[in-house]
KOLVOKOL-227178 format. One record per residue: residue in three letters; x, y, z of N, C-alpha, C, O in turn. Coordinates in Angstrom, 1 decimal. Atoms other than C-alpha are relative to their C-alpha. Last residue first. Layout:
{site 'ALA', {X, Y, Z}, {X, Y, Z}, {X, Y, Z}, {X, Y, Z}}
...
***
This chain:
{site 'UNK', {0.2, -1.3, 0.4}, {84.2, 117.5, 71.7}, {-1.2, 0.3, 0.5}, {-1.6, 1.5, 0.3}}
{site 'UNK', {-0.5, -0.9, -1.0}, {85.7, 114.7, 73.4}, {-1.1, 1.3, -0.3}, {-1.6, 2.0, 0.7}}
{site 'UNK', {0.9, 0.0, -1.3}, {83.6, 112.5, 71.3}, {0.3, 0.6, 0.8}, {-0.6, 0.7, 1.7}}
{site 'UNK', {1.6, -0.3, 0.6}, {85.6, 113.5, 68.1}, {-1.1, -0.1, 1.3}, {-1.9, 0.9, 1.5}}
{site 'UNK', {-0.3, -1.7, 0.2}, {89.1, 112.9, 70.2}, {-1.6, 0.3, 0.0}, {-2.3, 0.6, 1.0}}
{site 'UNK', {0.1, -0.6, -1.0}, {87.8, 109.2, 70.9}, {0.1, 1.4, 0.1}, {-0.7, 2.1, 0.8}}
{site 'UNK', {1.3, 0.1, -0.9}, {86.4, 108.3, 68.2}, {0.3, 0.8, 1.1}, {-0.3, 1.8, 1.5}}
{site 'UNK', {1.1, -0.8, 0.4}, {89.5, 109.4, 66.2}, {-1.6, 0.4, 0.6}, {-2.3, 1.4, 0.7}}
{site 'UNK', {-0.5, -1.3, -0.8}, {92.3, 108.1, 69.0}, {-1.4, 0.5, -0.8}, {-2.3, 1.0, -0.1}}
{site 'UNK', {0.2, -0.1, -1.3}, {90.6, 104.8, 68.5}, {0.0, 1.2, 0.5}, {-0.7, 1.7, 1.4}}
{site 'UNK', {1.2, -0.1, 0.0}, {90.4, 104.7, 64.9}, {-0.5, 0.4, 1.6}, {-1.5, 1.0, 2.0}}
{site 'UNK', {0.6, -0.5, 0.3}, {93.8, 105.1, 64.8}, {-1.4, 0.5, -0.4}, {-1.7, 1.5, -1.0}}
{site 'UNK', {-0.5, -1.6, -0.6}, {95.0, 103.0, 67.0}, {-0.4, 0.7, -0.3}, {-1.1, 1.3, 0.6}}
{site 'UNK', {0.9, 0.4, -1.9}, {92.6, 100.2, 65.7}, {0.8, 0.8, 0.5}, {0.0, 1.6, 1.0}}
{site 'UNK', {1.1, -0.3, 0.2}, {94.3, 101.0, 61.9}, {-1.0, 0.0, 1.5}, {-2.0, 0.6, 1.6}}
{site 'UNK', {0.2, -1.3, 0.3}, {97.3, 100.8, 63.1}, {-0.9, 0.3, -0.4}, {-1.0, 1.6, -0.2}}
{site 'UNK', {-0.4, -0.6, -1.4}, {97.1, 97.3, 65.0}, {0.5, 1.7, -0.5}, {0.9, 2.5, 0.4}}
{site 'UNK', {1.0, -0.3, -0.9}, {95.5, 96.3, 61.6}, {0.3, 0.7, 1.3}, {-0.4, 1.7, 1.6}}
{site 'UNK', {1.1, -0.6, 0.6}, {98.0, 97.1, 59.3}, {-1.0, 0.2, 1.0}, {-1.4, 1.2, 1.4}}
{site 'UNK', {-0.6, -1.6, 0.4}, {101.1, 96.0, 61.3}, {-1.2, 0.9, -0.6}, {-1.3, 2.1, -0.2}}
{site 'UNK', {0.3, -0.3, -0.8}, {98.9, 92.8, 61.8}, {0.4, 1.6, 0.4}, {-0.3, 2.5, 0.9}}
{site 'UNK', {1.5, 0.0, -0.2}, {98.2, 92.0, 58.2}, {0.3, 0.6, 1.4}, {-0.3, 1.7, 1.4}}
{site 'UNK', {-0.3, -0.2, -1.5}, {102.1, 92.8, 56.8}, {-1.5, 0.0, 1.1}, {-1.7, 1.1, 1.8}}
{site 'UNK', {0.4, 1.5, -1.0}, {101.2, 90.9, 53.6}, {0.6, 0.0, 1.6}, {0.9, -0.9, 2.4}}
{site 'UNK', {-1.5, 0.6, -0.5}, {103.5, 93.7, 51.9}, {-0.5, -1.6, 0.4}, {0.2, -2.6, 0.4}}
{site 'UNK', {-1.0, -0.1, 1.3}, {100.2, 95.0, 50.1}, {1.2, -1.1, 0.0}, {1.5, -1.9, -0.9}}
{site 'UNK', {0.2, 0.8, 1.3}, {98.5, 94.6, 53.2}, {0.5, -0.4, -0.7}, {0.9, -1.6, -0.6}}
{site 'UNK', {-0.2, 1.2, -0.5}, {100.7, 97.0, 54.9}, {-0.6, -1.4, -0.6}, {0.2, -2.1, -1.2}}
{site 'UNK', {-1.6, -0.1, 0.6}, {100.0, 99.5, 52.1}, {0.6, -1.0, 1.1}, {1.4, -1.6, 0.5}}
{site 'UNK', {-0.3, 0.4, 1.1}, {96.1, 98.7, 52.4}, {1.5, 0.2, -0.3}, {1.8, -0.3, -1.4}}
{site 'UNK', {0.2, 1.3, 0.2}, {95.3, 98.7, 56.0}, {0.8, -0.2, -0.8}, {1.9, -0.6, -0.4}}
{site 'UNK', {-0.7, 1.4, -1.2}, {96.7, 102.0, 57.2}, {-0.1, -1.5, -0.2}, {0.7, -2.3, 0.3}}
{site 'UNK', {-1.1, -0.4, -0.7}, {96.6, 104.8, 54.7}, {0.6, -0.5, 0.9}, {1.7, -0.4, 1.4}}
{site 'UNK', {-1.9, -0.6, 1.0}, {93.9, 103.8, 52.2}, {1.3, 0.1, 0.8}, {2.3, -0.5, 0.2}}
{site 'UNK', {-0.4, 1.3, 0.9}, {91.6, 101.9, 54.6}, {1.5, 0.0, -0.5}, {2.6, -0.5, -0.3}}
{site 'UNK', {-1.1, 0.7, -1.0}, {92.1, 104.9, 57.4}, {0.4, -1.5, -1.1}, {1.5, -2.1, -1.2}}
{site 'UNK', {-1.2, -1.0, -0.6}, {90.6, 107.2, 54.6}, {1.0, -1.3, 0.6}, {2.1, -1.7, 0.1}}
{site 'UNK', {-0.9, 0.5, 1.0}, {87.9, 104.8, 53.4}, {1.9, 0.8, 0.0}, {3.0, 0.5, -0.5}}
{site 'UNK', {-0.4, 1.5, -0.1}, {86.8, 104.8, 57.3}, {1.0, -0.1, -1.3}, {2.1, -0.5, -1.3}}
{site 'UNK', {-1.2, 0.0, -0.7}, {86.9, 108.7, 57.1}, {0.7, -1.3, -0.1}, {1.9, -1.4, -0.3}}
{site 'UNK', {-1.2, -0.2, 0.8}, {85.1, 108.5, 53.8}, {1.2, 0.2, 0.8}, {2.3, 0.5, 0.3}}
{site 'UNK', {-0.6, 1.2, 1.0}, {82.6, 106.1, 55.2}, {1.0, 1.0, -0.8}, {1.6, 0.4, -1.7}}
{site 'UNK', {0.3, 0.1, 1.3}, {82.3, 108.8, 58.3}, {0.2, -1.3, -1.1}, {1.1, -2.2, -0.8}}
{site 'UNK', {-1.3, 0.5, 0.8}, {83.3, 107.7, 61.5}, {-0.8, -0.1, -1.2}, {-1.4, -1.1, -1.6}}
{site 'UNK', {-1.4, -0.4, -1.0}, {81.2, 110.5, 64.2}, {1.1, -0.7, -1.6}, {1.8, 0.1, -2.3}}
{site 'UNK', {-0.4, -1.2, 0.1}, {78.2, 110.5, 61.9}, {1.6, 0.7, 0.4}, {2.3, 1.6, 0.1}}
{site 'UNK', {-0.6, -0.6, 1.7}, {78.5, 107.0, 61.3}, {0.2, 1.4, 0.1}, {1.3, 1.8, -0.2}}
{site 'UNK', {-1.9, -0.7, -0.3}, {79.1, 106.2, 65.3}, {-0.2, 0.4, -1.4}, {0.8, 0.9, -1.9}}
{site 'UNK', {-0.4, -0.9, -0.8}, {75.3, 105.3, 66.1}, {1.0, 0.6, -0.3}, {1.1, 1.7, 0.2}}
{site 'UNK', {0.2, -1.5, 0.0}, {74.1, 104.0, 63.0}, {0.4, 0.9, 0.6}, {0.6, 2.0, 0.1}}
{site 'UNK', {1.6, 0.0, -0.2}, {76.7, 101.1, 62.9}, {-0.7, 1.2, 0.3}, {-0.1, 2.2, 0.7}}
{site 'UNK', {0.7, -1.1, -1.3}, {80.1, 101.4, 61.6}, {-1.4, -0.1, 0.1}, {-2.2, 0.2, -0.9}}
{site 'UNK', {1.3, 0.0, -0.1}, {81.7, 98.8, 58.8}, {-0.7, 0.7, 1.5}, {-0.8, 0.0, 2.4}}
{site 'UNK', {0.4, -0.8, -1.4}, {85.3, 99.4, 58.0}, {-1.2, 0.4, -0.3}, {-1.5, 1.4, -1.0}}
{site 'UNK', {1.4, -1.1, -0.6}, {85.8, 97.2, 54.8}, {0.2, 0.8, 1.6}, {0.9, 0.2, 2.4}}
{site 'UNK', {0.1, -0.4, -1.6}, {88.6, 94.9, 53.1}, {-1.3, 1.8, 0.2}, {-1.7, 2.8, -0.3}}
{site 'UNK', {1.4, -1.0, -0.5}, {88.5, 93.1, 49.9}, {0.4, 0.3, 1.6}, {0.7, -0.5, 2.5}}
{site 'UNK', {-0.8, -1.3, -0.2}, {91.3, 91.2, 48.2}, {-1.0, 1.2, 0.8}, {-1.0, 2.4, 0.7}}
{site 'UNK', {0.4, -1.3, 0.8}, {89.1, 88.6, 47.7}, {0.5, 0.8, -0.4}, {0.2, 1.3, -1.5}}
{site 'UNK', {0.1, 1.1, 1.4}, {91.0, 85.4, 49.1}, {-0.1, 1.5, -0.9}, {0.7, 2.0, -1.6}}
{site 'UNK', {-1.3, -0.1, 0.3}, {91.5, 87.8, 52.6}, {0.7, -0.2, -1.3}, {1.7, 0.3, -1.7}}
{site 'UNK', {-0.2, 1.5, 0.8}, {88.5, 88.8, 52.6}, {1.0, -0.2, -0.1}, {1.5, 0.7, -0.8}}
{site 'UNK', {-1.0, 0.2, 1.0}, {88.7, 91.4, 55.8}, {-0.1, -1.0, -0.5}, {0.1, -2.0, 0.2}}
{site 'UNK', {0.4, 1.1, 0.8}, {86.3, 93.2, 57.5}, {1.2, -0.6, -0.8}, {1.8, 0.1, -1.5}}
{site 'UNK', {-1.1, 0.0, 1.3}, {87.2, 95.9, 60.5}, {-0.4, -1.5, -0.7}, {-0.7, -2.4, 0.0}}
{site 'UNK', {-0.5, 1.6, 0.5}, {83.7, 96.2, 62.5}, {1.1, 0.3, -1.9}, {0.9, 0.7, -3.1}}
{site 'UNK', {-0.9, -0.2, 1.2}, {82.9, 99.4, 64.3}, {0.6, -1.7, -0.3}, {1.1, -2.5, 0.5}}
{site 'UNK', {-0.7, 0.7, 0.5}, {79.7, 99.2, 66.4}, {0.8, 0.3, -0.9}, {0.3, 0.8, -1.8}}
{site 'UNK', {-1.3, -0.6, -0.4}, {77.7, 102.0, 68.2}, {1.3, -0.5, -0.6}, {2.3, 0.2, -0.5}}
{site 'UNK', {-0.4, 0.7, 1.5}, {74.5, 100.7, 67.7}, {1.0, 1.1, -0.7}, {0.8, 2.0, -1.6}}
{site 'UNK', {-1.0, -1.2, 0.7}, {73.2, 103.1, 70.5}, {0.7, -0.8, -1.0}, {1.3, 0.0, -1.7}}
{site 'UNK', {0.7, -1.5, -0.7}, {70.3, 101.0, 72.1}, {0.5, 1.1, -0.3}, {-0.1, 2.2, -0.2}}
{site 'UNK', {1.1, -0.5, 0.4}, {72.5, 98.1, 72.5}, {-0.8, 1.1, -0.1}, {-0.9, 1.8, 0.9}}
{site 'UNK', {1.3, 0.5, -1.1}, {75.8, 98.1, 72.5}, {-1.1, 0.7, -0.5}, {-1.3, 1.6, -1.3}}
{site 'UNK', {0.4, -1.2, -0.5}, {78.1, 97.7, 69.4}, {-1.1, -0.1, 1.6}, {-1.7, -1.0, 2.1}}
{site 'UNK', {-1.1, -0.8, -0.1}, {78.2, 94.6, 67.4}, {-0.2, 1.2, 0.5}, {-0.9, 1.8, -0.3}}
{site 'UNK', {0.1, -1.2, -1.2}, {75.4, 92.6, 67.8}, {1.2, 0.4, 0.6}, {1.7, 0.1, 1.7}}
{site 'UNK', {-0.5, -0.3, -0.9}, {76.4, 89.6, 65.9}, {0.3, 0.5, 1.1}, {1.0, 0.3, 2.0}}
{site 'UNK', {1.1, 1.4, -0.7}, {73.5, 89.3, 63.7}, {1.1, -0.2, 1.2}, {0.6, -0.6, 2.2}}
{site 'UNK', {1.3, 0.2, -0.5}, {73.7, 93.1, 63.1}, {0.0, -1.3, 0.8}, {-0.5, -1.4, 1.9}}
{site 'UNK', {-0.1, -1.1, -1.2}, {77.7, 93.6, 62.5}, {-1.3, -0.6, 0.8}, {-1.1, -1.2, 1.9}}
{site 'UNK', {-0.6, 0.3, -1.1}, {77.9, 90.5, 60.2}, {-0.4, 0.5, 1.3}, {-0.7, -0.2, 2.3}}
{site 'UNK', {0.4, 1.1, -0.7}, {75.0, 91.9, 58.6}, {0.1, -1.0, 0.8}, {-0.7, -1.6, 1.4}}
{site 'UNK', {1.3, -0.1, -0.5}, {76.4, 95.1, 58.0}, {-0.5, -1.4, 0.6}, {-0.2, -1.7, 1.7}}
{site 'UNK', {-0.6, -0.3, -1.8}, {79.8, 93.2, 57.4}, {-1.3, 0.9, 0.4}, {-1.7, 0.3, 1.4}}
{site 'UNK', {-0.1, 1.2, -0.3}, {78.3, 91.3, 54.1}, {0.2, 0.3, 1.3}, {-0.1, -0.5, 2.2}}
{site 'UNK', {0.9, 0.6, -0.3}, {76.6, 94.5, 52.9}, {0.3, -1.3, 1.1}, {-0.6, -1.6, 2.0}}
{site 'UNK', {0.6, -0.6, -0.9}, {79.9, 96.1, 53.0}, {-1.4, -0.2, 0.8}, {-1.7, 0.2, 1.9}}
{site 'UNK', {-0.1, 0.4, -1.2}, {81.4, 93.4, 51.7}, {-0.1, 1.4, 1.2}, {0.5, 1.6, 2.3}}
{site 'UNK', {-0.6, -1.5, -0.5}, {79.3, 93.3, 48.8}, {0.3, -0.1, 1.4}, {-0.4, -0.6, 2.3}}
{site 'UNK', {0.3, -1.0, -0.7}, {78.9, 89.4, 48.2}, {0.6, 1.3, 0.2}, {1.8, 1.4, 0.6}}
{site 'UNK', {0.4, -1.0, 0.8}, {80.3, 87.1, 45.3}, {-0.5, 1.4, 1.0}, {-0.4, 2.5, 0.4}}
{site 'UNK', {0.6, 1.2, 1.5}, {81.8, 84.6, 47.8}, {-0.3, 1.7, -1.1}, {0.4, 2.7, -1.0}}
{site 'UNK', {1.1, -0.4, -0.7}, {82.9, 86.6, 51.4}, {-0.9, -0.6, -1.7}, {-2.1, -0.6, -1.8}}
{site 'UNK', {0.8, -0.5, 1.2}, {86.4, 84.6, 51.5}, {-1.5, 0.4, 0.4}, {-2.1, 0.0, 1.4}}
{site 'UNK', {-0.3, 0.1, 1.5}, {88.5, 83.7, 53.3}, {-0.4, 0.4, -0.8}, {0.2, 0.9, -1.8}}
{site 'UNK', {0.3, 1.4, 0.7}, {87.9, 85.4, 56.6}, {0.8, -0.1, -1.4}, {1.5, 0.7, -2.0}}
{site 'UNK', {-0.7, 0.6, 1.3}, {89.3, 87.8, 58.8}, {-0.6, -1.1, -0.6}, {-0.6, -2.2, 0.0}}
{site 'UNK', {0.3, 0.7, 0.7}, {86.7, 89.6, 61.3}, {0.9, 0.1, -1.1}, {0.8, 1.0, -1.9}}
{site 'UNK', {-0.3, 0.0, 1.4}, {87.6, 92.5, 63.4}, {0.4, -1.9, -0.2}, {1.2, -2.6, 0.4}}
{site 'UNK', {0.0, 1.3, 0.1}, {85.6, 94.1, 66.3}, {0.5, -0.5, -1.3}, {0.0, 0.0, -2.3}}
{site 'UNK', {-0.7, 0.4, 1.5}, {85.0, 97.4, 67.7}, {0.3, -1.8, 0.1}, {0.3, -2.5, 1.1}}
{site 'UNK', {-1.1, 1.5, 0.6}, {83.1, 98.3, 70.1}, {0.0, -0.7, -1.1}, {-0.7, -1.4, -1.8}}
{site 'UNK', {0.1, 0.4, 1.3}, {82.3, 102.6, 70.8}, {0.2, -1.8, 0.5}, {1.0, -2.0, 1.4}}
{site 'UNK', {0.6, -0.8, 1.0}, {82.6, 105.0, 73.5}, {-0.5, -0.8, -1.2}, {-1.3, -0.3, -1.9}}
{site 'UNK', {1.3, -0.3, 0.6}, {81.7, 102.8, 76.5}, {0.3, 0.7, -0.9}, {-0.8, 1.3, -1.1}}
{site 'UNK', {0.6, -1.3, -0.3}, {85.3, 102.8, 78.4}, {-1.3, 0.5, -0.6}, {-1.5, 1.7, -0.4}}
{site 'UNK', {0.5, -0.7, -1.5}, {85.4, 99.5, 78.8}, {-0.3, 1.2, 0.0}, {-1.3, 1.5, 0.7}}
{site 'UNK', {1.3, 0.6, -0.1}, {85.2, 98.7, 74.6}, {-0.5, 0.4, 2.2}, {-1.5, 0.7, 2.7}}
{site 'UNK', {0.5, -1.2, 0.5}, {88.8, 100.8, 74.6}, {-1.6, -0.4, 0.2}, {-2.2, 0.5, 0.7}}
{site 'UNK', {-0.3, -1.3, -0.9}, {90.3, 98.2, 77.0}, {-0.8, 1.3, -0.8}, {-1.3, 2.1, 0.0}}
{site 'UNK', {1.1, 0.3, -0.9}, {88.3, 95.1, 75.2}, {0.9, 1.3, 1.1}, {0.3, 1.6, 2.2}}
{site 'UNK', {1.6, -0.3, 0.0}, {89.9, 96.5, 72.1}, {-0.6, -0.4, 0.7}, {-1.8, -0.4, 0.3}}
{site 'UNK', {0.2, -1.9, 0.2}, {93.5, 96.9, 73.3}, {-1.5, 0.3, -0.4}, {-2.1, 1.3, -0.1}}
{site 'UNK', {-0.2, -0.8, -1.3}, {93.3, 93.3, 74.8}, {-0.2, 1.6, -0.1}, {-0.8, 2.4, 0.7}}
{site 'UNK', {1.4, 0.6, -1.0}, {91.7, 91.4, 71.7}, {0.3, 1.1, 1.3}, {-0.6, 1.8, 1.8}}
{site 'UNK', {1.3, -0.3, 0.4}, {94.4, 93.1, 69.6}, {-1.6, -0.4, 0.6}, {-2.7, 0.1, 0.4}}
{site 'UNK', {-0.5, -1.4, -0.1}, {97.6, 92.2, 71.6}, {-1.4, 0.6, -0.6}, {-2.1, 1.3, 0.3}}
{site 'UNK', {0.1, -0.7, -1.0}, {95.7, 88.9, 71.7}, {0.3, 0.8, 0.2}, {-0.3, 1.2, 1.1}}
{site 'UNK', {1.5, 0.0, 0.0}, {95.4, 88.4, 68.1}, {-0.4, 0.0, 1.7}, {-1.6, 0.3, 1.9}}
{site 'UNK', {0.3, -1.2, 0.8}, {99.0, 89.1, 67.6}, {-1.9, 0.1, -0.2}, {-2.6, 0.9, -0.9}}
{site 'UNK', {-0.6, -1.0, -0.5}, {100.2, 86.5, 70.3}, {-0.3, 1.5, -0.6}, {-0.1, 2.5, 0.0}}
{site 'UNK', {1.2, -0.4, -1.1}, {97.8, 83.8, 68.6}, {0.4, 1.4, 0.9}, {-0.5, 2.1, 1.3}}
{site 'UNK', {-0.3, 0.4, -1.2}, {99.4, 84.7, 65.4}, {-0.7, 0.1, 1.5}, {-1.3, 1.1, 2.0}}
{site 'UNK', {-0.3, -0.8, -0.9}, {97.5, 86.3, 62.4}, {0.3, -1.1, 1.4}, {-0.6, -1.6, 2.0}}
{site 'UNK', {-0.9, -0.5, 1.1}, {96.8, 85.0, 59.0}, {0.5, 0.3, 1.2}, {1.7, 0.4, 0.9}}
{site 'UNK', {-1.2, 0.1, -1.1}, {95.1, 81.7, 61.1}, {1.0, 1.0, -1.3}, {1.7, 0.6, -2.2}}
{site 'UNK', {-1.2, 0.8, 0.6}, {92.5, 82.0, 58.4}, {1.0, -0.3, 0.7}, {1.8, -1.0, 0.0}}
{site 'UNK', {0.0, 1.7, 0.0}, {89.5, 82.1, 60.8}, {0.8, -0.4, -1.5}, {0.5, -1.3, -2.3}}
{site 'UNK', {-0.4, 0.1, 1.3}, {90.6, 85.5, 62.3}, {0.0, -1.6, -0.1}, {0.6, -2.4, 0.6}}
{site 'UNK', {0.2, 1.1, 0.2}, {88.1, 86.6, 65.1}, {0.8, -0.3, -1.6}, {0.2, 0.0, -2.7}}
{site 'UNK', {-0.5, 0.8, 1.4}, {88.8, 89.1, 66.9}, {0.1, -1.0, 0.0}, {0.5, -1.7, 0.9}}
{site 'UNK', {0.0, -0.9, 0.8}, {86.7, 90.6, 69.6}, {0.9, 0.3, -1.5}, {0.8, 1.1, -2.4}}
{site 'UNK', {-1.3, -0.7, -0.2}, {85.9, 87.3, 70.9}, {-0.4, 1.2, -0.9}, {-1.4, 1.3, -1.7}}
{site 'UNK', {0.5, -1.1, -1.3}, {82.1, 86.3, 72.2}, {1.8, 1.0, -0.4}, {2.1, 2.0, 0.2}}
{site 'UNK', {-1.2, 0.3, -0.6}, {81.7, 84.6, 68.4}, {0.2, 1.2, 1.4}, {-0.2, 2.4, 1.5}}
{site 'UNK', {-0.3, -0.9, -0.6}, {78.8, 84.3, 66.5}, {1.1, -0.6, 1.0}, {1.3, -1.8, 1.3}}
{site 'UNK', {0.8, -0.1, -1.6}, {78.7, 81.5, 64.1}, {0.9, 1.6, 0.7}, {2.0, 2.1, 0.3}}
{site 'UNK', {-0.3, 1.1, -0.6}, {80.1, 82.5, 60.5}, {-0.9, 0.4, 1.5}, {-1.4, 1.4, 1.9}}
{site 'UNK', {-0.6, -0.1, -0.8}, {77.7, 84.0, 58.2}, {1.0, -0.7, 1.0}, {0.6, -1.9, 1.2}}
{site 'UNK', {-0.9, -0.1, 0.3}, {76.6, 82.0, 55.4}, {1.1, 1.4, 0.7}, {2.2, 1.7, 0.2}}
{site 'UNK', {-0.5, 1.5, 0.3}, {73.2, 80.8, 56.5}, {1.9, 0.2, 0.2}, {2.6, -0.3, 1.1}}
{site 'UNK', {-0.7, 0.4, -2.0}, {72.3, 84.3, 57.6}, {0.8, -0.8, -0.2}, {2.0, -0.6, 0.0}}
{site 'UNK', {0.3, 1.0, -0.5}, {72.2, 85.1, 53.6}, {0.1, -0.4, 1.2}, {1.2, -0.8, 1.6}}
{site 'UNK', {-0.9, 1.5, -0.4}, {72.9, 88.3, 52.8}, {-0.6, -0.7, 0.2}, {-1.7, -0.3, 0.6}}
{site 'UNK', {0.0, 0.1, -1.3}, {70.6, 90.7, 50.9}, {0.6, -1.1, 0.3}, {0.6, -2.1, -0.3}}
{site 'UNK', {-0.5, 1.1, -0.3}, {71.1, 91.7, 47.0}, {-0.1, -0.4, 1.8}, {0.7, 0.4, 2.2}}
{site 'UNK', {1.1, 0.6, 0.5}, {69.2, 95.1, 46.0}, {0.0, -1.7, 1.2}, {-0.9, -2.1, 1.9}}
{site 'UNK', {0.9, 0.0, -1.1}, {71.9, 97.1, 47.2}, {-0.8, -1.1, 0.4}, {-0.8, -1.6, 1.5}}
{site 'UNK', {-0.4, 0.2, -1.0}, {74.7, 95.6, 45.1}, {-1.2, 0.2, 1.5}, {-1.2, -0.4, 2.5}}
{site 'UNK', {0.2, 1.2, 0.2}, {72.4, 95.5, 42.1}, {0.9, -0.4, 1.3}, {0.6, -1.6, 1.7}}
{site 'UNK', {1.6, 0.0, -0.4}, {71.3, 98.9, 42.7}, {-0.1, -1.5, 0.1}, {-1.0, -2.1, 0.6}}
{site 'UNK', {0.6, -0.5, -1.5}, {75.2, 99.5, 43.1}, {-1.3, -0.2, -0.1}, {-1.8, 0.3, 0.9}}
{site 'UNK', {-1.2, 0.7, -1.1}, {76.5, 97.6, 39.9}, {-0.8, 0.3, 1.6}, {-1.2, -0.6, 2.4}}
{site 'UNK', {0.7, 1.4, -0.2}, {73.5, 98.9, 37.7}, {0.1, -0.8, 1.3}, {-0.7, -1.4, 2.1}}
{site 'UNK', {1.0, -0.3, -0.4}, {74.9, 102.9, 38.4}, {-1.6, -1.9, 0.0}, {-2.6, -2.2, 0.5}}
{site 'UNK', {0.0, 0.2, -1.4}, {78.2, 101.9, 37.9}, {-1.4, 0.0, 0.7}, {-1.5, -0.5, 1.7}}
{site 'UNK', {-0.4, 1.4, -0.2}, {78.3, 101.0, 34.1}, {-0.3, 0.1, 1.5}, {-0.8, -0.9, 1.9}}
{site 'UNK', {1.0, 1.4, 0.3}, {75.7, 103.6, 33.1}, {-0.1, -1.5, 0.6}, {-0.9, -2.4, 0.9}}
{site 'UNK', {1.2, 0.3, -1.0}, {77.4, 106.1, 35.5}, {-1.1, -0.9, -0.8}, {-2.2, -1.2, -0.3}}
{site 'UNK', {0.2, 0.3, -1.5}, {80.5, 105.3, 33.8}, {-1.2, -0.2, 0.8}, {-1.6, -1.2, 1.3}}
{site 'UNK', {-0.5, 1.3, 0.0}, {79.4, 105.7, 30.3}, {0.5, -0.6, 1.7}, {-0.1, -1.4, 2.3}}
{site 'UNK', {1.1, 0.4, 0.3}, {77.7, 109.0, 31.0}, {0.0, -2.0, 0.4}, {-0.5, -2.8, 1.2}}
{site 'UNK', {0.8, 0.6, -1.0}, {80.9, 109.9, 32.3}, {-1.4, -0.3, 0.4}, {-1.9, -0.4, 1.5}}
{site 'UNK', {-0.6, 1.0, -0.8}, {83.0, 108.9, 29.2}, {-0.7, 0.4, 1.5}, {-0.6, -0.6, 2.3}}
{site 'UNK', {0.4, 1.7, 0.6}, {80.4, 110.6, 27.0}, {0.5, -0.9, 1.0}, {-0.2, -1.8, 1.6}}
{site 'UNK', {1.4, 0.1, -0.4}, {81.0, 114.1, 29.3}, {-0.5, -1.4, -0.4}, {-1.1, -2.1, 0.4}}
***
């Protein structure tokens, strides 16, 4: 019971102080018309078109668009905060149903996110997303296999939307 007193003393600052904090526009990068955009070059131009192609074919069909941002670094920022506001000033998703899935990735940080805009949360929960984190980003990752990770993670988020919307 002491040690989760002590926890939620230590976590309970962390998150009011993570809320609290708002991004900076300034320090977004410019918007971009691609559906990936990696500005470390981790990812081959050949591996960033296989990924541009399969998410401007799933983005035709209107359930959802996705979109995935590599950077170096997001500085001290929550990078869930930091891809919300990515998501927003980018207008990720279509209008009017804010429908957007944005894969995040610091690469410096170690940090990675799956950021969903209101429309699709109910459909891709944050513990579905932390799900696909665990099981598809992060053990590829690991290896520094980035596109093996992402091009399964974007499969499977794909089949998920889409199933769940079948219903």
């Amino acid at each position: 019971m002491k040690r989760l007193l002590i926890l939620c003393l230590i976590i309970f600052p962390c998150v009011l102080h993570a809320q609290g904090k708002k991004i900076d526009p300034s320090i977004l990068p410019s918007q971009s018309s691609k559906l990936v955009n990696d500005y470390t070059q981790t990812l081959s131009p050949k591996e960033i078109e296989s990924l541009e192609t399969k998410l401007e074919k799933f983005q035709s069909r209107q359930t959802a668009q996705m979109a995935i941002v590599i950077l170096e670094s997001i500085g001290d920022n929550d990078i869930m905060q930091y891809g919300t506001a990515l998501g927003k000033a980018w207008g990720i998703g279509y209008k009017g149903v804010n429908n957007g899935v944005l894969i995040l990735v610091a690469r410096n940080d170690r940090k990675v996110a799956i950021v969903t805009g209101k429309g699709i949360e109910k459909t891709l929960t944050n513990e579905i997303c932390n799900r696909f984190i665990q099981t598809d980003l992060l053990p590829h990752f690991k290896n520094g296999q980035f596109f093996p990770g992402l091009d399964l993670c974007v499969n499977d988020l794909m089949k998920f939307i889409t199933d769940r919307q079948k219903r």
